[in-house]
VOPAGU-2260 file (C-alpha; in pm, 1 decimal, decimal comma):
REM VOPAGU-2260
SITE   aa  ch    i         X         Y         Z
SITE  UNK   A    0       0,0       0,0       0,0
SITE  UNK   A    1     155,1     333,5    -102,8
SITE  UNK   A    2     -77,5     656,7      17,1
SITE  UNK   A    3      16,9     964,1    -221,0
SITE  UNK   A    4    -364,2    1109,5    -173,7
SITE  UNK   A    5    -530,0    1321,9      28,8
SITE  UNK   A    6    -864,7    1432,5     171,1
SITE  UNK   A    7    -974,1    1754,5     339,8
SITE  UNK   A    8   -1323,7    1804,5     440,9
SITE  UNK   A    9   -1369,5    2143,2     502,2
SITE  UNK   A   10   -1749,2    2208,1     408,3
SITE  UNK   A   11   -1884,3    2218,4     786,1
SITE  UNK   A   12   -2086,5    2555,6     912,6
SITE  UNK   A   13   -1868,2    2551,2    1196,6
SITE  UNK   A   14   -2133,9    2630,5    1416,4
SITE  UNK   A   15   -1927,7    2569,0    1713,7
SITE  UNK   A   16   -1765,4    2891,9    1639,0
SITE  UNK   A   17   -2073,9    3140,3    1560,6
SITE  UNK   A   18   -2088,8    3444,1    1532,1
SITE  UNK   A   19   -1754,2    3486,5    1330,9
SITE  UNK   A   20   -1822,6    3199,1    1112,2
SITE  UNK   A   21   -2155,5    3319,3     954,1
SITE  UNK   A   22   -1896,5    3542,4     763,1
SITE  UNK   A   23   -1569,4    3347,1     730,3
SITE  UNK   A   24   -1484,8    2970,5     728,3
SITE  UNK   A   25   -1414,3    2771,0    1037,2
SITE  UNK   A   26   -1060,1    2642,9     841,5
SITE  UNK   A   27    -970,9    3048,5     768,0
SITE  UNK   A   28   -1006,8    3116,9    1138,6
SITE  UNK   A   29    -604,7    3282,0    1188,6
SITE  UNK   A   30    -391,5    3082,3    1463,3
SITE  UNK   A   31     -73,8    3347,0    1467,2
SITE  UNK   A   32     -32,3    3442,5    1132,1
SITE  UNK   A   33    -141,7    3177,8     927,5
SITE  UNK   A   34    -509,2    2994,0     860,6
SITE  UNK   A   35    -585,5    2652,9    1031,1
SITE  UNK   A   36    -658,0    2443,3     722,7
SITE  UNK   A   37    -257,1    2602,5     635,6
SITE  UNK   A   38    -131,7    2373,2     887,3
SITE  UNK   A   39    -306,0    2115,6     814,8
SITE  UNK   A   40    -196,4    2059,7     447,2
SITE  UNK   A   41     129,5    2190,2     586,0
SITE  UNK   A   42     160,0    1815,1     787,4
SITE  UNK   A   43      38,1    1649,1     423,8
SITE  UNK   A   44     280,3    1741,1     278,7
SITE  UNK   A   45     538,1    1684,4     567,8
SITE  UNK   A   46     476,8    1299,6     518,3
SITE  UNK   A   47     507,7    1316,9     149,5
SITE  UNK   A   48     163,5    1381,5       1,3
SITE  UNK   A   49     136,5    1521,8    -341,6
SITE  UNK   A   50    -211,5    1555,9    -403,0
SITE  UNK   A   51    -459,8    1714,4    -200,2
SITE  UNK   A   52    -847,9    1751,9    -258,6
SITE  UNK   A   53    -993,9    2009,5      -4,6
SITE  UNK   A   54   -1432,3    1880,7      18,0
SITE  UNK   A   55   -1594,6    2280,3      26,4
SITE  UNK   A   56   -1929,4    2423,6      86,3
SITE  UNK   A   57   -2088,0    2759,1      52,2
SITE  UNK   A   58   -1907,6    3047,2     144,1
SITE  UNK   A   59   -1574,6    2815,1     151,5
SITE  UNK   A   60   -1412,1    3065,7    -160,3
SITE  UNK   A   61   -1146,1    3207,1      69,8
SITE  UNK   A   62    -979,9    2883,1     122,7
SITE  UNK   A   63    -935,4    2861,0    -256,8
SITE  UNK   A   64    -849,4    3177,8    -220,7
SITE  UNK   A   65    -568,3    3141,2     -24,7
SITE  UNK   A   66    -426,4    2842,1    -170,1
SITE  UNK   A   67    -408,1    2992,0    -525,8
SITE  UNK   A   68    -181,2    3302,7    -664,4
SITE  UNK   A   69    -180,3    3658,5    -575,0
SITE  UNK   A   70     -46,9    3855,5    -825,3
SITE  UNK   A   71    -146,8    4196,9    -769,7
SITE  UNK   A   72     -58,1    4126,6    -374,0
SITE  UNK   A   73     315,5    3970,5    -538,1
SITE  UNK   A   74     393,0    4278,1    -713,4
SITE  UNK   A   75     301,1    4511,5    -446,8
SITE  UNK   A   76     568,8    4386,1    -192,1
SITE  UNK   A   77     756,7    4328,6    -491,9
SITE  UNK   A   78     800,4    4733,7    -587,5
SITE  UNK   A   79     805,5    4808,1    -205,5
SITE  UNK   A   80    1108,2    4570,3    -160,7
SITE  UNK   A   81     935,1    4385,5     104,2
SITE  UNK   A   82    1100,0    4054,1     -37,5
SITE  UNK   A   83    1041,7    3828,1     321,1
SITE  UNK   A   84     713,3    3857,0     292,0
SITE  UNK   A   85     677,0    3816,3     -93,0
SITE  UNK   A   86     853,1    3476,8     -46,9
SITE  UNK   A   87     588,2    3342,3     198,4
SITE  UNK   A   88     341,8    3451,6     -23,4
SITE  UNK   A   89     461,5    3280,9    -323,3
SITE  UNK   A   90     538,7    2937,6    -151,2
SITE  UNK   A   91     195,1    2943,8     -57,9
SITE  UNK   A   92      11,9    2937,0    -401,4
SITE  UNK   A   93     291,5    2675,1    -468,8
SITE  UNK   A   94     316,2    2464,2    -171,6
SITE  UNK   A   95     129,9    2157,2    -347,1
SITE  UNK   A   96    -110,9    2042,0    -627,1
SITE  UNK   A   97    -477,2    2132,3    -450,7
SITE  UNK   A   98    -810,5    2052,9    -605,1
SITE  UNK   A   99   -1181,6    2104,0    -483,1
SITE  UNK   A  100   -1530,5    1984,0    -471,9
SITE  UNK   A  101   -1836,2    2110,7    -350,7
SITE  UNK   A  102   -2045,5    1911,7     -95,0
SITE  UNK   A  103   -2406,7    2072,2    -176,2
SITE  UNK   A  104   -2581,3    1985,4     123,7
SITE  UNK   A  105   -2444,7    1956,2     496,2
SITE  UNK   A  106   -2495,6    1608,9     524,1
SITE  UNK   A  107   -2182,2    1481,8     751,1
SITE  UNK   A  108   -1815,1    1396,1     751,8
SITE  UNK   A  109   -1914,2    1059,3     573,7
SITE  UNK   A  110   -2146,9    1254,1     264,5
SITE  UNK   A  111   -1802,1    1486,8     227,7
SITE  UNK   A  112   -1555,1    1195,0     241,4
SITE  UNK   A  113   -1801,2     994,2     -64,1
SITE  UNK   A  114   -1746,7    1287,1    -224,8
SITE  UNK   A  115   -1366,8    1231,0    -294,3
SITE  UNK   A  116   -1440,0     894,0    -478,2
SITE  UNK   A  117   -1362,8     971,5    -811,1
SITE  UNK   A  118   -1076,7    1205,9    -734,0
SITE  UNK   A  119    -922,1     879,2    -522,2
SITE  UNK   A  120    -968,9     675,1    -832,5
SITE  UNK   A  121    -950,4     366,5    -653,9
SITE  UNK   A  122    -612,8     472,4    -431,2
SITE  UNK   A  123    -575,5     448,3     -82,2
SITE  UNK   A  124    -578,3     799,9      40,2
SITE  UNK   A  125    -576,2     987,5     417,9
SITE  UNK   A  126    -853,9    1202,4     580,4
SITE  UNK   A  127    -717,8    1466,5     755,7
SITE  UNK   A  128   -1007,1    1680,9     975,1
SITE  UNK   A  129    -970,1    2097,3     874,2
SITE  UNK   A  130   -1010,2    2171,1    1207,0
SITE  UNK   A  131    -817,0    1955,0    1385,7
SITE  UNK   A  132    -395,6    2142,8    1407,6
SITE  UNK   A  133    -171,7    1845,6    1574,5
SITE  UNK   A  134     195,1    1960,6    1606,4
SITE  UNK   A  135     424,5    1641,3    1626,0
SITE  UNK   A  136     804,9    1567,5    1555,5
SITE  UNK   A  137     701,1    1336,5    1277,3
SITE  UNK   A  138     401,7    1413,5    1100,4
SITE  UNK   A  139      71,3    1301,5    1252,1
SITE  UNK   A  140     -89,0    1153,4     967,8
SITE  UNK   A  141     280,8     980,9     858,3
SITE  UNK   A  142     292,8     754,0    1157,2
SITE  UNK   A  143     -78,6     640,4    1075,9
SITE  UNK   A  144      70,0     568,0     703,9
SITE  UNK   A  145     339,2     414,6     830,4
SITE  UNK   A  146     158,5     150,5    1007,2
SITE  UNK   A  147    -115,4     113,4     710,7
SITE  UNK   A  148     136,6      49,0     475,4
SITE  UNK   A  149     341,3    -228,3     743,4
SITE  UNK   A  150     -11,5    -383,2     810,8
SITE  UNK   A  151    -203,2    -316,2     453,9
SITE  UNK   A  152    -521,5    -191,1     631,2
SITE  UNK   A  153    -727,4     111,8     741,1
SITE  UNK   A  154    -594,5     299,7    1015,4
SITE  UNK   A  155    -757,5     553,4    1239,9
SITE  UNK   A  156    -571,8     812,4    1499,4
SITE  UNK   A  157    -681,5     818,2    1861,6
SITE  UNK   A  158    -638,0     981,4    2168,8
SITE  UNK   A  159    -694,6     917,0    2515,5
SITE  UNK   A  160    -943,0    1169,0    2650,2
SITE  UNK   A  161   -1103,8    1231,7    2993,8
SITE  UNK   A  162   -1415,4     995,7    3088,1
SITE  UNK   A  163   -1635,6    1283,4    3103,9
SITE  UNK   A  164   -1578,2    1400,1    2735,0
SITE  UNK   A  165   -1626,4    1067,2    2599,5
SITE  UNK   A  166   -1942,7    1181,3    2429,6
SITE  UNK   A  167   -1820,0    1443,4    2200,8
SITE  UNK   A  168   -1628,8    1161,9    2034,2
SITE  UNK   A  169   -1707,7     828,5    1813,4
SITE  UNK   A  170   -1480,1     599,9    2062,6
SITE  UNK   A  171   -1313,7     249,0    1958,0
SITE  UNK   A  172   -1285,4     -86,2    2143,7
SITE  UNK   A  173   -1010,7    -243,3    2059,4
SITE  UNK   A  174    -743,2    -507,0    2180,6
SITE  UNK   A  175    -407,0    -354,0    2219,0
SITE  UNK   A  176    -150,9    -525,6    2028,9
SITE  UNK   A  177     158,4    -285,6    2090,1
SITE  UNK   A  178     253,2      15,6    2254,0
SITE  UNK   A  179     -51,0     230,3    2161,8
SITE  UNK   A  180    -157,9      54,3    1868,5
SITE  UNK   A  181    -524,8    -150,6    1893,1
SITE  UNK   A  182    -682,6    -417,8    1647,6
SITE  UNK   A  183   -1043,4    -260,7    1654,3
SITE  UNK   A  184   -1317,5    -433,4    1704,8
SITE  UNK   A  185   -1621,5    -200,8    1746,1
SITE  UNK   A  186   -1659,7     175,9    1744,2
SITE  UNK   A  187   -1924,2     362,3    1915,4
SITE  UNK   A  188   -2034,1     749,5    1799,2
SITE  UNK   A  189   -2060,1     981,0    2103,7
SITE  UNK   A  190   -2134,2     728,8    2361,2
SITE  UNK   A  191   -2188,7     854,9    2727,0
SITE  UNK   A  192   -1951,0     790,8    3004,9
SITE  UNK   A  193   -2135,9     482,4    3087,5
SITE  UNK   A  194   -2222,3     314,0    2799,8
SITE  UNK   A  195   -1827,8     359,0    2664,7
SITE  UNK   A  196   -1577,2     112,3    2668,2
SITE  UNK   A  197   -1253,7     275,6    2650,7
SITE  UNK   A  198   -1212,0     618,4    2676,5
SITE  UNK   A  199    -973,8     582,5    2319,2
SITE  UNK   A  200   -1142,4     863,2    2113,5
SITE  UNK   A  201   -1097,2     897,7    1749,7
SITE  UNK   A  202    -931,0    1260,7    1632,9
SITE  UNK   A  203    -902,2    1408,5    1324,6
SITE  UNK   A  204    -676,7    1173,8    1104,2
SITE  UNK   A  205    -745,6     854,1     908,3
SITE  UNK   A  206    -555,2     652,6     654,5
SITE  UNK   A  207    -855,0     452,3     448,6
SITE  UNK   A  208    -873,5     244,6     163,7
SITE  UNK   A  209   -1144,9     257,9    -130,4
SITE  UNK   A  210   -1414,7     -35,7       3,3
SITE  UNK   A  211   -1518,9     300,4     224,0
SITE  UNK   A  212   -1672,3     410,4     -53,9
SITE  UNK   A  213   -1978,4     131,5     -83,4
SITE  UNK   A  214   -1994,6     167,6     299,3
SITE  UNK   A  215   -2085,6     510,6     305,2
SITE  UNK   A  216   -2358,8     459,7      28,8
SITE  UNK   A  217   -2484,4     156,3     214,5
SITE  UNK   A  218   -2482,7     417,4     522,7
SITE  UNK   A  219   -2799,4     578,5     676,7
SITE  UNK   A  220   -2803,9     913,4     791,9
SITE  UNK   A  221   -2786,3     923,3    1187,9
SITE  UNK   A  222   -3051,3    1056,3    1441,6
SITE  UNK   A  223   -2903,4    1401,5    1313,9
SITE  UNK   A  224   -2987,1    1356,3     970,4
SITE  UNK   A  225   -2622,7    1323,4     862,0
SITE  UNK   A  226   -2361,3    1008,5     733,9
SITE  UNK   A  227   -2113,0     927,0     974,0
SITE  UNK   A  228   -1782,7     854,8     900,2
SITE  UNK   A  229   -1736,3     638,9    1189,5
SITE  UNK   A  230   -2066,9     418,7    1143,6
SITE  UNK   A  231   -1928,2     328,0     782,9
SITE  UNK   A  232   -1573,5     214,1     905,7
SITE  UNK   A  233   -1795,8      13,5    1202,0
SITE  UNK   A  234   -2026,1    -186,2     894,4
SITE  UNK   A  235   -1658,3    -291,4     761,1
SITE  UNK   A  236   -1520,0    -470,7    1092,8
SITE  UNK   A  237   -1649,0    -799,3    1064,3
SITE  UNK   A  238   -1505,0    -797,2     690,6
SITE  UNK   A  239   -1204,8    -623,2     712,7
SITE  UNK   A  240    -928,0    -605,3     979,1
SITE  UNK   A  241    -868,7    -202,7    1096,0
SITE  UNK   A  242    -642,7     -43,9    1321,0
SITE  UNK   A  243    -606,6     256,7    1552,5
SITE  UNK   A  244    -314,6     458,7    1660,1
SITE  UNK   A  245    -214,2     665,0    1970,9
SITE  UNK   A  246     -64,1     981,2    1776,6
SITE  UNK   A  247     225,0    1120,0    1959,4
SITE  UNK   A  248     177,2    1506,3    1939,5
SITE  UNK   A  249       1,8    1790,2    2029,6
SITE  UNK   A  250    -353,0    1839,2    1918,4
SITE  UNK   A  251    -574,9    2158,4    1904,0
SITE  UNK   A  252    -914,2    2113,5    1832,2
SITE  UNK   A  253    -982,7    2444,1    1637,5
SITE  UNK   A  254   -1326,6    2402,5    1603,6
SITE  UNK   A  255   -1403,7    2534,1    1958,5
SITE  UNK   A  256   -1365,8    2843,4    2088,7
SITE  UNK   A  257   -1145,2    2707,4    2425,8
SITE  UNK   A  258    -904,5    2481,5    2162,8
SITE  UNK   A  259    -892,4    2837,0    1922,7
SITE  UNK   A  260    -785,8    3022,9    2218,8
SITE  UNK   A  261    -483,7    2739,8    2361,4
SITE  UNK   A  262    -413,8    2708,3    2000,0
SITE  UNK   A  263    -332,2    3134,5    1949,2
SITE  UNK   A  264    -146,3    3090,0    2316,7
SITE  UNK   A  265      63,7    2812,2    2234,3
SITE  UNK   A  266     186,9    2837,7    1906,3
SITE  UNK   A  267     265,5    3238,9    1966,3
SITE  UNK   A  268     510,6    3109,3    2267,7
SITE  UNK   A  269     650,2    2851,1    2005,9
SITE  UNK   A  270     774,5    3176,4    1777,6
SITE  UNK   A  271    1103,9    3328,4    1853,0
SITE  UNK   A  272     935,3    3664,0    1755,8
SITE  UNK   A  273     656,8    3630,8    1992,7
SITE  UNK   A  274     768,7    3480,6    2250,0
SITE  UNK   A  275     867,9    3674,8    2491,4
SITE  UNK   A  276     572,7    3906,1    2429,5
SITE  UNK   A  277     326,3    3652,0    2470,4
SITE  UNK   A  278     504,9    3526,4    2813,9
SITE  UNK   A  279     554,1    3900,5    2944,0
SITE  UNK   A  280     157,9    3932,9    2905,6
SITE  UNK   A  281      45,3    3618,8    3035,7
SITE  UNK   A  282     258,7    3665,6    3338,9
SITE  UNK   A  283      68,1    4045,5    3361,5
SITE  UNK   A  284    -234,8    3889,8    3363,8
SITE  UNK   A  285    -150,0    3633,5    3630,4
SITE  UNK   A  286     -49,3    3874,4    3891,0
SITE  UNK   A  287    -357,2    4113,2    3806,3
SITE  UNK   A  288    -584,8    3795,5    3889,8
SITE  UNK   A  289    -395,6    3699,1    4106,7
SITE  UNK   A  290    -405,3    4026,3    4282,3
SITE  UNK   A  291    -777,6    4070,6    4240,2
């Protein structure tokens, strides 16, 4: 199995995140200086992915936007010799081959992955969430590949989360057969704390192979009127033998408003430019509460 494919949904309303995305895309939100969904083709390409299809929606034009050529912006910093920033701009529009489809209707993560089937063509290919930034030595979705291609099968990332969050997650059962790695064997959307039976959640990064595809049209829409992702890969267990990985790495769920926040905190200490700005205010507002 060689993965050289990859798929993007980015056609949710983001509704986690109203009011400012009634105007501007969940994936566009700015973490430092950059969008979200830049980070996450960033770590695509990191592990060695050369094609990219990003699943959009209405109102999802910026993130084309972004991705493609600026040349009234390039000659601007161009004739006022501010050459730094014209680089950044230009390895942007060229950082890798991007194409898109629309998903018409809001009808899940599973109707947006289906939606990639002819553009896979048959390939194994990885899902990577557009909210979801997970900052890791190597590559988040490039250890899942690694083990897909050592095993030749599926592979989902996981996390372990606290019991009481269980049911914002689908959440796998699964017999650990190394450090961190599980042969699953059922997977359960949003249980609650009692009815789950790990506390192994499923994040924002799959490695999947093309028999998804006839899963997700043999799919019914869930209590919310959408296709899950997770209750396709759950049909396929008793056929097919699937995996899940412990990603080692830092994840930011930028879809809420707390994760947004952590995300703008974190990654501003990680620049040597902000550092020490960032740090100097924190500690400021940790004696004024402090203080009362």
């Amino acid at each position: 199995m060689r993965v050289r494919k990859a798929v993007i949904p980015a056609a949710g309303l983001g509704t986690r995140m109203l009011p400012i995305t009634k105007s501007m895309p969940k994936e566009m939100l700015p973490v430092v200086d950059r969008p979200v969904i830049h980070y996450v083709v960033e770590e695509a390409i990191k592990a060695g992915i050369d094609d990219i299809l990003i699943i959009t929606g209405k109102g999802k034009r910026a993130i084309e936007d972004y991705f493609d050529r600026s040349f009234e912006l390039e000659y601007y910093l161009r004739e006022k010799g501010k050459l730094e920033e014209l680089r950044e701009i230009e390895e942007i529009g060229e950082m890798v081959d991007i194409y898109y489809v629309r998903q018409k209707s809001p009808l899940g993560l599973g109707d947006a992955v289906l939606h990639a089937e002819k553009h896979v063509n048959g390939e194994p290919f990885v899902v990577l969430l557009g909210d979801d930034i997970i900052l890791s030595q190597k590559p988040a979705i490039a250890q899942l590949i690694e083990v897909a291609e050592k095993k030749n099968a599926p592979v989902i990332g996981v996390e372990n989360v606290p019991w009481d969050l269980v049911g914002r997650y689908g959440i796998i059962e699964g017999k650990q057969i190394e450090n961190g790695l599980y042969r699953i064997k059922n997977l359960i959307e949003k249980p609650s704390p009692e009815e789950a039976p790990s506390n192994i959640a499923i994040i924002g990064r799959y490695v999947l192979t093309p028999e998804i595809f006839d899963a997700l049209r043999e799919t019914s829409p869930g209590k919310d009127g959408e296709i899950q992702l997770t209750d396709a890969l759950k049909s396929r267990l008793k056929e097919n033998v699937m995996f899940a990985k412990n990603i080692n790495g830092r994840r930011y769920d930028v879809g809420s408003k707390a994760g947004f926040i952590i995300a703008n905190i974190e990654l501003g200490i990680a620049r040597d430019d902000l550092k020490n700005h960032v740090l100097q205010h924190i500690k400021k507002l940790l004696r004024e509460v402090r203080d009362g």
